[in-house]
C-alpha positions in Angstrom: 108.7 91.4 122.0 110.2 89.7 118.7 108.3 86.8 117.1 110.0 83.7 116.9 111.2 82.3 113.6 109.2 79.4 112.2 110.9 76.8 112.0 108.3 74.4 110.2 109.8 76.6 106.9 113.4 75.3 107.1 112.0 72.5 104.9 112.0 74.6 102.1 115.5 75.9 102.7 118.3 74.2 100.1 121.3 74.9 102.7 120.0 75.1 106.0 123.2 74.5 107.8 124.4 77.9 105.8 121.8 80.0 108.1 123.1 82.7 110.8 121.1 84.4 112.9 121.9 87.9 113.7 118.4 89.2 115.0 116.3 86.7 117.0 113.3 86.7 114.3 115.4 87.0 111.3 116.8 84.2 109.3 120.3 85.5 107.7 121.9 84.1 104.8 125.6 86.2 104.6 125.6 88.1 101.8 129.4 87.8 100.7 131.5 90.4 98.5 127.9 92.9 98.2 127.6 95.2 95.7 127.2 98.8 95.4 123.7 98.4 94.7 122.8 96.1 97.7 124.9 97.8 100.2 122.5 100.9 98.8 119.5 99.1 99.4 120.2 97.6 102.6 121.1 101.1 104.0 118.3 103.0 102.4 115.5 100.6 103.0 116.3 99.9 106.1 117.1 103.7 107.4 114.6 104.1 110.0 112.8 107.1 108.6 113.0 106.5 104.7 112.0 103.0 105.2 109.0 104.2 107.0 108.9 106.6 104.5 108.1 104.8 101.9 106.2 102.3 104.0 103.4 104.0 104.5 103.5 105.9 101.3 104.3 103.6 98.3 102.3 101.0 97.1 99.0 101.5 98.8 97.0 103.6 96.8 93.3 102.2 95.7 94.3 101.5 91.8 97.4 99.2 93.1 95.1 97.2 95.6 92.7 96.6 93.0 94.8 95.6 90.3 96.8 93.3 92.6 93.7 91.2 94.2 92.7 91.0 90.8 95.7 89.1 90.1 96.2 86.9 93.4 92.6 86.5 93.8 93.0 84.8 97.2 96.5 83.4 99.1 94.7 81.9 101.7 96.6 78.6 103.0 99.3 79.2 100.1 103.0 79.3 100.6 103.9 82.9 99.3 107.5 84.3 98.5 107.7 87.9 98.3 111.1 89.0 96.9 112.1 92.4 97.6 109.7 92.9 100.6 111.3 96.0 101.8 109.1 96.8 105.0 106.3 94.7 103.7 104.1 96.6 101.4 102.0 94.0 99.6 101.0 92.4 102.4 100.0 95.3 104.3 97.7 96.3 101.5 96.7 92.9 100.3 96.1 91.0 103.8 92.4 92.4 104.6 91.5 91.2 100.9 93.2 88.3 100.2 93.0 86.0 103.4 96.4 84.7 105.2 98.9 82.8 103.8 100.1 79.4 105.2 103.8 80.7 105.1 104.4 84.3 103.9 108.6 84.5 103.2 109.7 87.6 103.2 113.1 87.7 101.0 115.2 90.9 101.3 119.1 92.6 101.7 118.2 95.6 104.5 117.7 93.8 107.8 116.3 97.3 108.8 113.4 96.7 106.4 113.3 93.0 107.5 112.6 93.8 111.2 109.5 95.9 110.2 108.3 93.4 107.8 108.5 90.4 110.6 106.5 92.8 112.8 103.1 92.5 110.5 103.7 88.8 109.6 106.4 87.5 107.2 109.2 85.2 108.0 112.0 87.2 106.8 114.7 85.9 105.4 118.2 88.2 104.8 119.4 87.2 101.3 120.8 88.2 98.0 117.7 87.2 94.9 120.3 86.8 92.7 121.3 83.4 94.8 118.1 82.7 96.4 118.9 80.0 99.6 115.5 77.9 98.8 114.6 74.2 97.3 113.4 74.9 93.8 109.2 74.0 93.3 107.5 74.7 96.6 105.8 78.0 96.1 102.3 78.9 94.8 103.1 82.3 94.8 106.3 84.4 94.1 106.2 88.3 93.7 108.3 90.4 93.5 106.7 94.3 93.4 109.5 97.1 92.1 112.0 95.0 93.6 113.3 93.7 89.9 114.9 97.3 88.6 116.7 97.6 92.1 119.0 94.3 91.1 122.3 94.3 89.6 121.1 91.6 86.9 117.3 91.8 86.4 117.5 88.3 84.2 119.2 86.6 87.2 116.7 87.4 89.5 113.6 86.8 87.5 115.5 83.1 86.8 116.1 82.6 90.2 111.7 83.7 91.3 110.6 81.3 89.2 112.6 78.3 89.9 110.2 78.6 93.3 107.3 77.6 91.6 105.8 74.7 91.8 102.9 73.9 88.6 100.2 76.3 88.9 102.4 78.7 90.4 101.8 81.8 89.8 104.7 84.6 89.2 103.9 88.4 89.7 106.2 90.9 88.7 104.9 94.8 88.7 106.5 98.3 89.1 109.3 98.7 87.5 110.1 100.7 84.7 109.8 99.7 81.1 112.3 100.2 78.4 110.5 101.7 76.0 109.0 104.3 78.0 112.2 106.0 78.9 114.0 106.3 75.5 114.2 110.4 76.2 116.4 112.3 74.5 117.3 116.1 74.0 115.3 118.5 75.8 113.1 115.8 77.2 116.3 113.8 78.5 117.1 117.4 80.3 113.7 117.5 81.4 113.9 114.4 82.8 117.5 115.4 84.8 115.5 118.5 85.9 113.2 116.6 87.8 115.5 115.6 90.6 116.1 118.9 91.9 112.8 119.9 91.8 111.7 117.0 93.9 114.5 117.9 96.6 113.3 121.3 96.4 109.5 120.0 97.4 110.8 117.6 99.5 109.1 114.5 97.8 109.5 111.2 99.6 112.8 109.8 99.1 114.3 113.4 97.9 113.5 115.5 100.6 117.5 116.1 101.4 120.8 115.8 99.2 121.7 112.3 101.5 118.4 111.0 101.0 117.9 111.4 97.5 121.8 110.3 96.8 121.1 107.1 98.6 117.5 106.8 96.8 119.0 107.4 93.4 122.2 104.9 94.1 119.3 101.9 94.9 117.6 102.0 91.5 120.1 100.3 89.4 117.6 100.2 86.4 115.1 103.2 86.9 117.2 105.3 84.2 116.7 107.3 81.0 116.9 104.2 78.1 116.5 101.3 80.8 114.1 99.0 82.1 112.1 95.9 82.0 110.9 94.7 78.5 108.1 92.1 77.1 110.8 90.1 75.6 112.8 89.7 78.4 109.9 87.8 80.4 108.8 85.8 77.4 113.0 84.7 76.3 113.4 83.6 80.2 109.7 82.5 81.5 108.6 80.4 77.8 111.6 78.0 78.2 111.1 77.7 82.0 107.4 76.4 81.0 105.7 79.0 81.7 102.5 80.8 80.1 103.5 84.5 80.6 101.0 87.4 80.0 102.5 91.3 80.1 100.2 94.2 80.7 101.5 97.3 80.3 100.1 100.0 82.3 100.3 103.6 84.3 99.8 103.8 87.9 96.4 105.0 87.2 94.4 102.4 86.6 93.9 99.4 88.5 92.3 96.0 87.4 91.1 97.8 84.4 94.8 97.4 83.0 94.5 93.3 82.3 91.7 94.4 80.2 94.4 96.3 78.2 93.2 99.5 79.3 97.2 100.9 80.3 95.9 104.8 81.0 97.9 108.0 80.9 101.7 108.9 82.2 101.8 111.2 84.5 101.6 114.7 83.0 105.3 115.2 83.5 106.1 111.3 81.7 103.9 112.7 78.5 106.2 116.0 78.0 109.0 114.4 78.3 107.8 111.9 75.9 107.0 113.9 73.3 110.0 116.1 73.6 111.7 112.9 73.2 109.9 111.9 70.0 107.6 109.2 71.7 103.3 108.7 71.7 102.1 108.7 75.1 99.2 106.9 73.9 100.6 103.9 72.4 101.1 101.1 74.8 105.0 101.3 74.2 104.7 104.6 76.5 103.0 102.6 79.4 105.4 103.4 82.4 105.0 100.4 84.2 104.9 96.4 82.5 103.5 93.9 84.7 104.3 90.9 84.2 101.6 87.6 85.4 103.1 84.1 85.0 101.3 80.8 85.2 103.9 77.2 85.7 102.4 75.1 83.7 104.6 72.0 84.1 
């Protein structure tokens, strides 16, 4: 049986009259005139075996859990936005660590995803985070966890997160890729092409058939050779905004350890490339992932 919508969150809503409802525990905003990219997201996220997929794969491994508690410390009795929920990832990992949420939103574009993500606990809300449907200043927390590289306009998006905020807020940004890691060129660009057939041909999650792969591919707008998140675009949008923004760059090999500034190793496949593409592994420019932890302060 389908939870029912909670209705005490309409508060936070700017255009409530503006809501449809499609699916009976599913608040839809009509996404109007959507682009490539979020008709690929809706339909690849929401695909009932890929988004499973990558639901129970992605995101959940030990050094992700530790690295995110460390950040949120506890949402217990907080109002929480997660942008880009997918099938609810964080919160599956997070909730035995970090207590339960007052109101956990769950803001996405694949209503597929959106059903499984109501099912363990958000209030899912069908929208586009480049126009975000909500009243600016009511939410202590706002994340949004490789969901940033998968939008048409990364700045927009990151904008419209932290207009959520009230002070003391705190912004979370993680997983997606950074600029600087991915300047490959030559025979490490090629290396980097080379990789997509080999993942088909091991049937790796999200490659394991032409279709899935094509619609994988088509969803990450900004996970490319020479693209990407950088420090400089957090501080030129987040500083004016009043925000105290700190970056840590890191590999999905460590865990907490990376707000200490320890940012680890690519993966052994990241470092050849590299360095057939002229680039230091080592330095922290080479750090795959940035994320990015943002305090309101007025």
């Amino acid at each position: 049986m389908l939870k029912q919508v909670n209705t005490n969150c309409y508060q936070y809503f700017a255009l409530p009259s503006k809501i449809s409802r499609r699916d009976e525990d599913i608040i839809v905003y009509p996404i109007l005139n959507p682009s490539p990219a979020i008709k690929a997201n809706s339909y690849y996220f929401g695909h009932p075996e890929w988004g499973l997929n990558y639901f129970q794969a992605c995101h959940r491994d030990e050094n992700f859990i530790e690295l995110w508690r460390a950040v949120i410390g506890s949402w217990q009795d907080k109002i929480v936005v997660d942008i880009g929920c997918g099938a609810g990832n964080i919160y599956a990992s997070l909730q035995p660590y970090c207590g339960q949420p007052q109101l956990l939103l769950g803001v996405d574009v694949s209503l597929g995803a959106l059903r499984m993500a109501s099912k363990i606990g958000y209030t899912a809300v069908l929208a586009d985070a480049h126009n975000l449907p909500f009243v600016s200043g009511f939410a202590d927390i706002v994340m949004l966890n490789a969901s940033l590289h998968h939008c048409d306009d990364m700045a927009r998006v990151l904008q419209e997160a932290a207009k959520l905020l009230r002070p003391g807020g705190l912004l979370i940004t993680d997983h997606d890729p950074q600029k600087s890691a991915y300047q490959f060129k030559g025979i490490g660009s090629l290396l980097w092409e080379l990789r997509l057939p080999i993942y088909k041909l091991l049937k790796r999650g999200g490659h394991s058939t032409t279709e899935e792969q094509a619609w994988c591919l088509a969803t990450e707008v900004h996970h490319k050779a020479c693209d990407g998140v950088t420090s400089e675009m957090f501080h030129q949008l987040l500083d004016p905004m009043g925000f105290k923004v700190n970056i840590y760059p890191h590999n999905h090999t460590v865990g907490a350890a990376a707000l200490k500034g320890n940012y680890g190793k690519p993966f052994w496949k990241y470092r050849l490339a590299q360095r057939l593409s002229g680039i230091n592994p080592s330095l922290r420019e080479a750090a795959l992932t940035l994320m990015c932890v943002a305090t309101r302060m007025d």
